[in-house]
C-alpha positions in Angstrom: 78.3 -1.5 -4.7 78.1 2.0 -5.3 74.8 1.5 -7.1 72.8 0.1 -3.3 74.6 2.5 -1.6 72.9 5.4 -3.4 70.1 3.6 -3.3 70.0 3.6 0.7 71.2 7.2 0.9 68.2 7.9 -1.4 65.6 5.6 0.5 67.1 7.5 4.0 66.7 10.9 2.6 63.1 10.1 1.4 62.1 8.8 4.5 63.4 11.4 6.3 61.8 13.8 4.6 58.5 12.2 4.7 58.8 11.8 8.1 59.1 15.5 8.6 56.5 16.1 5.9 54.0 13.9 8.0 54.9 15.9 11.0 54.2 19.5 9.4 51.0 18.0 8.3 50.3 16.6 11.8 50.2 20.1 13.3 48.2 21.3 10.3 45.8 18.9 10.4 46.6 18.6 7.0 46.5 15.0 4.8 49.2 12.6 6.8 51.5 10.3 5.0 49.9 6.6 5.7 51.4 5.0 7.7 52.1 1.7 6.1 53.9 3.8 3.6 56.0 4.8 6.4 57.3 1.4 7.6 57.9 0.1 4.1 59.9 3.2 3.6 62.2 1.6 6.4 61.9 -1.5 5.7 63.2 -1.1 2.6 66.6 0.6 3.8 65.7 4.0 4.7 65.6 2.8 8.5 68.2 5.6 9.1 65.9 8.1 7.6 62.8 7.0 9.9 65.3 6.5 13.1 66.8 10.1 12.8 62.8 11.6 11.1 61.6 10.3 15.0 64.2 11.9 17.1 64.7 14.7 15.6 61.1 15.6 14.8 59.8 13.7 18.2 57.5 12.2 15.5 56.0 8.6 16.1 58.0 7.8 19.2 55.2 6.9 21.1 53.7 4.4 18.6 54.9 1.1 19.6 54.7 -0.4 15.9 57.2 2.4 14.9 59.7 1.3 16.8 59.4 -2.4 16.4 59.0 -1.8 12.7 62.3 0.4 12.8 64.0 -2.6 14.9 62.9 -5.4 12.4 64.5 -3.4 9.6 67.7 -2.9 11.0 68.1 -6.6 11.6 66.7 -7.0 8.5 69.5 -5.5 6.6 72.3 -6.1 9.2 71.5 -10.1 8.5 71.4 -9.1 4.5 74.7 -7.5 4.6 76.0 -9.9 6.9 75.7 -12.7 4.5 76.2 -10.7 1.9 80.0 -9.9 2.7 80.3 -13.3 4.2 79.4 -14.7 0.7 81.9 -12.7 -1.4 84.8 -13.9 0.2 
């Protein structure tokens, strides 16, 4: 258990970052992160990294995708963890 639960502090810190990496580069007109590489970042459990990366940064909130992305991905897991702690009793 302690295992995925490094794994999704890892995936949230790496999104995070890369959402704050992509905003730098935004104003720089610098090379962006793609964007697919974004939502499979979240999708893979570092939703909490891309929720807090687009408040904090105002980065991607007015993307539509983002946001449904970041929605499917938190049910995602929710439903995941739900069955998973409804199966190990």
């Amino acid at each position: 258990m302690s295992a995925v639960l490094a794994a999704y502090g890892a995936l949230t810190l790496a999104t995070f970052a890369l959402y704050g990496w992509d905003k730098l580069q935004a104003r720089r007109a610098g090379r962006r992160v793609p964007e697919r590489t974004l939502h499979l970042l979240a999708l893979a459990g570092g939703f909490l990294g891309a929720w807090v990366g687009m408040r904090l940064f105002r980065h991607k909130t007015q993307k539509r995708g983002f946001a449904v992305v970041l929605a499917m991905a938190v049910l995602l897991h929710a439903a995941f963890w739900g069955w998973w702690l409804r199966a190990e009793r």
